[in-house]
mmJSON file of the N, C-alpha and C atoms, coordinates in Angstrom:
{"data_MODEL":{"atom_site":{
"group_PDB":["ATOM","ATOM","ATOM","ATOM","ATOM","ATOM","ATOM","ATOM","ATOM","ATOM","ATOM","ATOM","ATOM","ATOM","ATOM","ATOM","ATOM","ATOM","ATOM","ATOM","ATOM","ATOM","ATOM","ATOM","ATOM","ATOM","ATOM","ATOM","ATOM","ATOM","ATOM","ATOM","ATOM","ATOM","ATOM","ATOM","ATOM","ATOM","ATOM","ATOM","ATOM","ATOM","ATOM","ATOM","ATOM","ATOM","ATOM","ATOM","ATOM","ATOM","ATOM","ATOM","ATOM","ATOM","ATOM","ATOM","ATOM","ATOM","ATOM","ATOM","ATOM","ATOM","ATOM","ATOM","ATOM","ATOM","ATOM","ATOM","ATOM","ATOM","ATOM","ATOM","ATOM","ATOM","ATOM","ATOM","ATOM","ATOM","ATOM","ATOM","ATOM","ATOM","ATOM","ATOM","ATOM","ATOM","ATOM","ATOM","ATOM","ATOM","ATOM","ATOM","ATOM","ATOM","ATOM","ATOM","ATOM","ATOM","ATOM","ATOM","ATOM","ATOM","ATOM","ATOM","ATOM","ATOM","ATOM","ATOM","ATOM","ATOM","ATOM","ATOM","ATOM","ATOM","ATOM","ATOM","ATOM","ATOM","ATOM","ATOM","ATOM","ATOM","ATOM","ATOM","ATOM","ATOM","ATOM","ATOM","ATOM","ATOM","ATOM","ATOM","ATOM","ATOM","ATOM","ATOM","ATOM","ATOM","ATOM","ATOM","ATOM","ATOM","ATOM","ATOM","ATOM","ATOM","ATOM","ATOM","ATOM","ATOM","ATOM","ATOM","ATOM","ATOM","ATOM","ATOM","ATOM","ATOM","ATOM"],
"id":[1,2,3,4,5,6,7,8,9,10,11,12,13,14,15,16,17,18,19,20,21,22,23,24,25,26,27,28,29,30,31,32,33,34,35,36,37,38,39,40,41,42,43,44,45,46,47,48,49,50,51,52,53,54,55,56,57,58,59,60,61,62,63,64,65,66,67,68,69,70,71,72,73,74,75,76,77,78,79,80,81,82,83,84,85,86,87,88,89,90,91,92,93,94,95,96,97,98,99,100,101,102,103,104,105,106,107,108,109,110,111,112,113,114,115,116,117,118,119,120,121,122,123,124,125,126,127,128,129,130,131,132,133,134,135,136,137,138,139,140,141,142,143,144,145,146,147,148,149,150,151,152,153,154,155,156,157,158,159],
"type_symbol":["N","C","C","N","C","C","N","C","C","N","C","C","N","C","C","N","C","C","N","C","C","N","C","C","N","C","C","N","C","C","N","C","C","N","C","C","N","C","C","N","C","C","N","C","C","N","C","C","N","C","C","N","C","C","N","C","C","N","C","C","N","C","C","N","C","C","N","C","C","N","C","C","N","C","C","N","C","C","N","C","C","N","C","C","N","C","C","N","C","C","N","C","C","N","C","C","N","C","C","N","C","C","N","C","C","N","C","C","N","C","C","N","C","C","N","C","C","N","C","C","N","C","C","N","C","C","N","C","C","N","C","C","N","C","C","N","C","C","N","C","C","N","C","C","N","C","C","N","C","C","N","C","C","N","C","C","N","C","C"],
"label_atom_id":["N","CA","C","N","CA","C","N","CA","C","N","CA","C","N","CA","C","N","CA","C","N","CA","C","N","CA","C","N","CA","C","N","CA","C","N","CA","C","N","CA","C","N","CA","C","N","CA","C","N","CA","C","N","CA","C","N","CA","C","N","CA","C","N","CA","C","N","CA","C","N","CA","C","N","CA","C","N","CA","C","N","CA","C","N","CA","C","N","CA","C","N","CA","C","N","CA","C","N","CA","C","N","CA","C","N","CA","C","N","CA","C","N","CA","C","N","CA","C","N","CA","C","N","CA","C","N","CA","C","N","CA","C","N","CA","C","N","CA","C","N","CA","C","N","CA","C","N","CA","C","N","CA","C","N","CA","C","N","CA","C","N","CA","C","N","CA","C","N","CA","C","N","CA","C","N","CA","C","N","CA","C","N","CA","C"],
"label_alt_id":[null,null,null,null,null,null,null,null,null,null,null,null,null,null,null,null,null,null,null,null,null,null,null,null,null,null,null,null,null,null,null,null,null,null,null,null,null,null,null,null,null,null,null,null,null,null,null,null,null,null,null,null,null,null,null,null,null,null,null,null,null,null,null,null,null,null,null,null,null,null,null,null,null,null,null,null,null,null,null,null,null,null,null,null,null,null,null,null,null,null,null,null,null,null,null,null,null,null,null,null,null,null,null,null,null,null,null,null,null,null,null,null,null,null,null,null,null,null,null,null,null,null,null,null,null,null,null,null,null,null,null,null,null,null,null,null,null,null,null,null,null,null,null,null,null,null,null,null,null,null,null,null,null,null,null,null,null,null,null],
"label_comp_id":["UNK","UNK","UNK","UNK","UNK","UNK","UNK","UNK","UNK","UNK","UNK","UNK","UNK","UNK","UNK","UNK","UNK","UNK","UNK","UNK","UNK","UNK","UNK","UNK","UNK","UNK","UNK","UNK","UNK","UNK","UNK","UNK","UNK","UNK","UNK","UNK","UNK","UNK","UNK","UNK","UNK","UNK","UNK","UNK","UNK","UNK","UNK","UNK","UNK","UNK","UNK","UNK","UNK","UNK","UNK","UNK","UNK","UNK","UNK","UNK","UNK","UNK","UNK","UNK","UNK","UNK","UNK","UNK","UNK","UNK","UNK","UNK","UNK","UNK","UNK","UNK","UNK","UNK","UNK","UNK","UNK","UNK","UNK","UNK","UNK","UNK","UNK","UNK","UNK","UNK","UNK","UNK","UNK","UNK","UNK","UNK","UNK","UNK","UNK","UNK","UNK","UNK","UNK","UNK","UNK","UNK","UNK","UNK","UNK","UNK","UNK","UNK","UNK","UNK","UNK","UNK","UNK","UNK","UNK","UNK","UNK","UNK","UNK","UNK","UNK","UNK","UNK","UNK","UNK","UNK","UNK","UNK","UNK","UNK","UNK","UNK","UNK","UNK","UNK","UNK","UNK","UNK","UNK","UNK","UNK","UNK","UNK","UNK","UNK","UNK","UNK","UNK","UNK","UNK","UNK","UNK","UNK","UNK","UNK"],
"label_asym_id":["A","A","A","A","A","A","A","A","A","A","A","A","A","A","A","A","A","A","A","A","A","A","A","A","A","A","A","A","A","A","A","A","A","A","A","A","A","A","A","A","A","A","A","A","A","A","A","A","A","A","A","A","A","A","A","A","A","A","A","A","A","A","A","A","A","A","A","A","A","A","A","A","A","A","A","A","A","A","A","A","A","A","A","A","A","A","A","A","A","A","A","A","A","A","A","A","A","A","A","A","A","A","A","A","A","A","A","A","A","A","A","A","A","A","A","A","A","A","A","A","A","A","A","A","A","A","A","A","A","A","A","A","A","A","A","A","A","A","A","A","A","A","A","A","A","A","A","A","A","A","A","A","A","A","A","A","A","A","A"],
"label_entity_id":["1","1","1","1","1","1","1","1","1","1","1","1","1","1","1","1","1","1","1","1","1","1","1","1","1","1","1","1","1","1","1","1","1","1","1","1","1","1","1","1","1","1","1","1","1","1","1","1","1","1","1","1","1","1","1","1","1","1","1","1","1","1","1","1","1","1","1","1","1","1","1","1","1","1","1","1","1","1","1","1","1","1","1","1","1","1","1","1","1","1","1","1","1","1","1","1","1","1","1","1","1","1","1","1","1","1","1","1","1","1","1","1","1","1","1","1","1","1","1","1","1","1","1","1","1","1","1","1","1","1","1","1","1","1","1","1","1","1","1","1","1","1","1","1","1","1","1","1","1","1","1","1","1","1","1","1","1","1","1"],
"label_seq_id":[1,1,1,2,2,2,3,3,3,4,4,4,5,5,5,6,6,6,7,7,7,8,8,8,9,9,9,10,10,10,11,11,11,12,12,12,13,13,13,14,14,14,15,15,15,16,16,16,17,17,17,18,18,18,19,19,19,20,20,20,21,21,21,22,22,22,23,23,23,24,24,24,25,25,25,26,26,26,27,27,27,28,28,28,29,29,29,30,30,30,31,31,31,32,32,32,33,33,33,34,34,34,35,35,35,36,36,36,37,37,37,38,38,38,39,39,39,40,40,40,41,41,41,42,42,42,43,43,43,44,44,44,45,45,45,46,46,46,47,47,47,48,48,48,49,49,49,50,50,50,51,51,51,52,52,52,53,53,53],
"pdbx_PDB_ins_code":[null,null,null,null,null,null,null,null,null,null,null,null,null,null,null,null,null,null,null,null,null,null,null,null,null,null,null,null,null,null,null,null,null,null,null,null,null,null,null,null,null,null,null,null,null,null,null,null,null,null,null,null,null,null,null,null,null,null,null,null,null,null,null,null,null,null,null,null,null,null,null,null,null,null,null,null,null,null,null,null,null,null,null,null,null,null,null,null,null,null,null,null,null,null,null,null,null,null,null,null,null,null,null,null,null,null,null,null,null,null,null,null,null,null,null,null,null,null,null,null,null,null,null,null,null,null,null,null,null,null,null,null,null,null,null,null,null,null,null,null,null,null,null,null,null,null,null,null,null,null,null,null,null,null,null,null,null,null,null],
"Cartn_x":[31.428,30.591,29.421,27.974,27.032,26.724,26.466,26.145,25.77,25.165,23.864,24.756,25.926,27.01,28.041,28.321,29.466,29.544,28.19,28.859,28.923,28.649,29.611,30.836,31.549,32.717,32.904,33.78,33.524,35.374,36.412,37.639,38.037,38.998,39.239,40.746,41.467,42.856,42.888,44.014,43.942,45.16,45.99,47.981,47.311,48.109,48.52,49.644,49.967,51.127,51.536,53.17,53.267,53.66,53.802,53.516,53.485,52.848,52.377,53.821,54.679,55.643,55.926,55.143,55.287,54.694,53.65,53.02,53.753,54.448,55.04,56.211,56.598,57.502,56.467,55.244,54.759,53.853,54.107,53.306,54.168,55.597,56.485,57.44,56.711,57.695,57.382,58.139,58.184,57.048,56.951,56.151,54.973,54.764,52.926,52.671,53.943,53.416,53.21,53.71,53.55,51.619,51.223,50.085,49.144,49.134,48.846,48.763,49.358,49.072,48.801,48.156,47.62,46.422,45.841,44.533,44.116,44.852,44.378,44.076,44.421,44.133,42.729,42.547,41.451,39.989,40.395,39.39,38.836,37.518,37.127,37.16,36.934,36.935,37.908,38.388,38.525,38.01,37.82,37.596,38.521,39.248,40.305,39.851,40.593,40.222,41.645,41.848,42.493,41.911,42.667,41.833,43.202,42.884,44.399,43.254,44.343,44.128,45.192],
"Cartn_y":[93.592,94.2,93.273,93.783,93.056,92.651,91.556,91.095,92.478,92.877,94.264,95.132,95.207,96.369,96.21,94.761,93.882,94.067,94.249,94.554,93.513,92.45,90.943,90.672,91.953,91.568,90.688,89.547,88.769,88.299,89.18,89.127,90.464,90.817,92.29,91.814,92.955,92.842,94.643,94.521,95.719,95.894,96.903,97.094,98.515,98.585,99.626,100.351,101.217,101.723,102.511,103.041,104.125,105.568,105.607,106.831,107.035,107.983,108.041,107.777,107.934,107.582,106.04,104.806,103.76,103.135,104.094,103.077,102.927,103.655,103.913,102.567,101.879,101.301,99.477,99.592,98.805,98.059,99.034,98.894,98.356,98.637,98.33,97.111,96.528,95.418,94.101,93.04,92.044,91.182,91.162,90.455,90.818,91.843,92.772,92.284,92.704,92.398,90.854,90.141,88.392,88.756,89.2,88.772,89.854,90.949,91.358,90.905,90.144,89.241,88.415,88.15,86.994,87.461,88.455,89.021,89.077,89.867,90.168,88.887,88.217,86.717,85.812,86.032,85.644,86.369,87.928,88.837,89.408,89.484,90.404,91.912,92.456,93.678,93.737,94.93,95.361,96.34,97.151,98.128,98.578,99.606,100.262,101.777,101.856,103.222,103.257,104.487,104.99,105.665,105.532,106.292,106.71,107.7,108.495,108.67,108.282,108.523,108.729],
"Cartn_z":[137.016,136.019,135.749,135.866,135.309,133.4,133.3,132.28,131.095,131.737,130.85,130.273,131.197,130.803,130.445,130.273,129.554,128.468,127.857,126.275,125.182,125.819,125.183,125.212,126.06,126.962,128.054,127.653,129.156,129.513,129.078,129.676,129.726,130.893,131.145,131.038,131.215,132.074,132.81,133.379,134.629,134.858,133.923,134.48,135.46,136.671,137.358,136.954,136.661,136.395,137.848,138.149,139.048,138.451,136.974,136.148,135.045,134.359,133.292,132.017,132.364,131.791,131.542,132.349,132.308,131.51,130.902,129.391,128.304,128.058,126.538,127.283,128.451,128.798,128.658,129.357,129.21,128.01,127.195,125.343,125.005,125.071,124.161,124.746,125.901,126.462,125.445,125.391,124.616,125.105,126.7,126.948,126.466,126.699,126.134,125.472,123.884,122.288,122.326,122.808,122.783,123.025,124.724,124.626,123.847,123.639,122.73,121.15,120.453,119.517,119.854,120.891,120.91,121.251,121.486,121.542,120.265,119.714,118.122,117.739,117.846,116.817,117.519,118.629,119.269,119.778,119.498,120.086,118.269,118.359,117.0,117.501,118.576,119.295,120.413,120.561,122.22,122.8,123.845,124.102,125.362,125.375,126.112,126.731,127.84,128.219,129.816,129.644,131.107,131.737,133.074,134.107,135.327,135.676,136.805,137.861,139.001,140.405,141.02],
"occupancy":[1.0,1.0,1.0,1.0,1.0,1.0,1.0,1.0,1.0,1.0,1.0,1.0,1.0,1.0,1.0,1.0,1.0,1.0,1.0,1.0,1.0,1.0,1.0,1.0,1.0,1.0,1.0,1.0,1.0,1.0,1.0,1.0,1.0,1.0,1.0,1.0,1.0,1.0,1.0,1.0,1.0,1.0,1.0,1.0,1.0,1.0,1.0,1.0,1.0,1.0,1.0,1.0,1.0,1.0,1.0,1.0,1.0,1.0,1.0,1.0,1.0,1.0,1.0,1.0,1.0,1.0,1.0,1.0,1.0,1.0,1.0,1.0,1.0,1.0,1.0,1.0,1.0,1.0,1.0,1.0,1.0,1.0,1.0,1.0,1.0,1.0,1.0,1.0,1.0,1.0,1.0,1.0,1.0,1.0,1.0,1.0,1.0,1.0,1.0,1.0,1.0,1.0,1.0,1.0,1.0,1.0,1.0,1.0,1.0,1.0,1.0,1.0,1.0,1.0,1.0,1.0,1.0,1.0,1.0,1.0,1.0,1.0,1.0,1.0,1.0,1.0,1.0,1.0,1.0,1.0,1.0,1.0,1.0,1.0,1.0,1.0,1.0,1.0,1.0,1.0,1.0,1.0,1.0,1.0,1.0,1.0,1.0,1.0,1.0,1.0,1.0,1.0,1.0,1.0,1.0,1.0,1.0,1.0,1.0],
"B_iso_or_equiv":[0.0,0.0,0.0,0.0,0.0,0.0,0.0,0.0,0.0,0.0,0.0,0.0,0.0,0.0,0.0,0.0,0.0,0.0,0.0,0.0,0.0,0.0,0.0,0.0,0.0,0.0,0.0,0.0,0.0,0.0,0.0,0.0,0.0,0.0,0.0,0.0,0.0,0.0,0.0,0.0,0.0,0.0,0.0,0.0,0.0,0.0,0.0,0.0,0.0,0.0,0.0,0.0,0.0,0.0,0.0,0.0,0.0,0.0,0.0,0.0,0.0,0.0,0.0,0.0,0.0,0.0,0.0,0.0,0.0,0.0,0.0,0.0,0.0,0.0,0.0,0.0,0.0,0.0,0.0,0.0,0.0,0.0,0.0,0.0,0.0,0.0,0.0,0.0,0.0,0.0,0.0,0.0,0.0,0.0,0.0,0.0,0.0,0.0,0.0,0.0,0.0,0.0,0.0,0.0,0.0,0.0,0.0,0.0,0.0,0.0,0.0,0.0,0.0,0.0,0.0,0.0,0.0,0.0,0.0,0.0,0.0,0.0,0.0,0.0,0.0,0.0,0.0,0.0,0.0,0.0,0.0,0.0,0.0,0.0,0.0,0.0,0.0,0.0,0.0,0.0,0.0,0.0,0.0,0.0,0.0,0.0,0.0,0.0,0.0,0.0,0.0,0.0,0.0,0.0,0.0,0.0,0.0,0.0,0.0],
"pdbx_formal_charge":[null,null,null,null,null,null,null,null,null,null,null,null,null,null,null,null,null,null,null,null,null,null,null,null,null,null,null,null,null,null,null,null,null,null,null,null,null,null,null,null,null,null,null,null,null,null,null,null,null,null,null,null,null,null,null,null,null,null,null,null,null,null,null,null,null,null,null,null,null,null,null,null,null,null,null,null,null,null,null,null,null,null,null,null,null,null,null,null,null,null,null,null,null,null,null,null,null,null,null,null,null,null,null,null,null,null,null,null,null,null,null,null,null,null,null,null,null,null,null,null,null,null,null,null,null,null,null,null,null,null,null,null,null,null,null,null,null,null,null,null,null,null,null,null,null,null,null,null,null,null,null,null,null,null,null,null,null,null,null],
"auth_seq_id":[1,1,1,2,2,2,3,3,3,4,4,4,5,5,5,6,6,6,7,7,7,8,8,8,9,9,9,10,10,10,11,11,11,12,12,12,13,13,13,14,14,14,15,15,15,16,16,16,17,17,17,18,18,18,19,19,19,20,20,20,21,21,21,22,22,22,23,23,23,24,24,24,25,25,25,26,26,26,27,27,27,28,28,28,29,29,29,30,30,30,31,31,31,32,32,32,33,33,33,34,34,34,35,35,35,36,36,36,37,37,37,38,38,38,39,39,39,40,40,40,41,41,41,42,42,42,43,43,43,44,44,44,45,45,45,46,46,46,47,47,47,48,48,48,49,49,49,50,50,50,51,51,51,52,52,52,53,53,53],
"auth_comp_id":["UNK","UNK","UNK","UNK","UNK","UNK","UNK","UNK","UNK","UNK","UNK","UNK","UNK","UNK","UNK","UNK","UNK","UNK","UNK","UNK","UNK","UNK","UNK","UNK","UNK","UNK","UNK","UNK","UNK","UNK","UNK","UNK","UNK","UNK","UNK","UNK","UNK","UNK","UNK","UNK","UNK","UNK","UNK","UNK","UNK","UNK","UNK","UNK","UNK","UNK","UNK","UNK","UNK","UNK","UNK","UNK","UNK","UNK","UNK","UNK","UNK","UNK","UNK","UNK","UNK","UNK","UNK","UNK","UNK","UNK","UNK","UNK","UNK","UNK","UNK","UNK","UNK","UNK","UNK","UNK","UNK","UNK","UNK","UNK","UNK","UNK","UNK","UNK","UNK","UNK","UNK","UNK","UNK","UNK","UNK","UNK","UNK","UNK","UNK","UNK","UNK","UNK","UNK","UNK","UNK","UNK","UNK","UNK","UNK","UNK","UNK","UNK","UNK","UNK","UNK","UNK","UNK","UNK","UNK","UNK","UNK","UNK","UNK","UNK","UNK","UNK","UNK","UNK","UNK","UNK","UNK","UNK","UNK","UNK","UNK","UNK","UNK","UNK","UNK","UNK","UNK","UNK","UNK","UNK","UNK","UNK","UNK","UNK","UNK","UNK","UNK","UNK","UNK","UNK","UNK","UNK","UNK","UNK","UNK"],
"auth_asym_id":["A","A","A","A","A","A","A","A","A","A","A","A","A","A","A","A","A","A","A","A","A","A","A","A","A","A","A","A","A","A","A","A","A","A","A","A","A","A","A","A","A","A","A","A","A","A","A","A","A","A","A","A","A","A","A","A","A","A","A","A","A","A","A","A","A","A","A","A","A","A","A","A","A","A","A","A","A","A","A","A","A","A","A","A","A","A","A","A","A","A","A","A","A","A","A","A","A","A","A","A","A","A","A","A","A","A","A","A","A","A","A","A","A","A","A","A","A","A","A","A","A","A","A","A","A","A","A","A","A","A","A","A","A","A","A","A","A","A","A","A","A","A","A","A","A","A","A","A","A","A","A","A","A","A","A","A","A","A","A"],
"auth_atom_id":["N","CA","C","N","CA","C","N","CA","C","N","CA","C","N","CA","C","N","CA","C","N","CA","C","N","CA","C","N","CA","C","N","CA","C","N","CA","C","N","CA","C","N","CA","C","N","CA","C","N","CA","C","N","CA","C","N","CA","C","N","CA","C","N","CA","C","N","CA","C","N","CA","C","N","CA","C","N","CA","C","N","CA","C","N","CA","C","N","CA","C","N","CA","C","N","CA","C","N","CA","C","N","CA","C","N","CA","C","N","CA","C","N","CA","C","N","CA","C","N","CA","C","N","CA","C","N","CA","C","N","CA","C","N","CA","C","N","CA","C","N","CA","C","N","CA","C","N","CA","C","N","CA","C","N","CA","C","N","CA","C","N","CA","C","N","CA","C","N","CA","C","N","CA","C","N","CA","C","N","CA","C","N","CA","C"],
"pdbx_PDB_model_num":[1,1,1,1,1,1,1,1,1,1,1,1,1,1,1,1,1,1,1,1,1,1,1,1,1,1,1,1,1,1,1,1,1,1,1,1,1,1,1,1,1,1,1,1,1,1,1,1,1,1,1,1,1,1,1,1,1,1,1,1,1,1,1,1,1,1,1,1,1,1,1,1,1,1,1,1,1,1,1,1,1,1,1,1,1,1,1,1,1,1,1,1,1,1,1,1,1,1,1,1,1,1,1,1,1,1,1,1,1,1,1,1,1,1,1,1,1,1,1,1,1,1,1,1,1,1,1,1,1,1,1,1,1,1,1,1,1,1,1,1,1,1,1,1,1,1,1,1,1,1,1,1,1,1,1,1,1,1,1]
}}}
């Protein structure tokens, strides 16, 4: 991603899932919420979005 369209975003992350049934598995894993609070405490924003292929 170029600078222009970053946003003032400058860390991503990227889960693949193999079905749509695997988020509600991967939201709620222990590991997530660990780094997930640990976003919250370091990020003032996020911005999220899905996408299927």
């Amino acid at each position: 991603m170029t600078a222009s369209r970053a946003k003032g975003y400058d860390m991503g992350l990227l889960a693949i899932l193999e079905k749509p049934d695997d988020i509600s598995v991967y939201a709620g894993h222990p590991s997530h919420l660990v780094v997930q609070k640990l976003r919250e405490e370091m990020c003032d924003d996020a911005l999220a979005y899905d996408m299927e292929f």
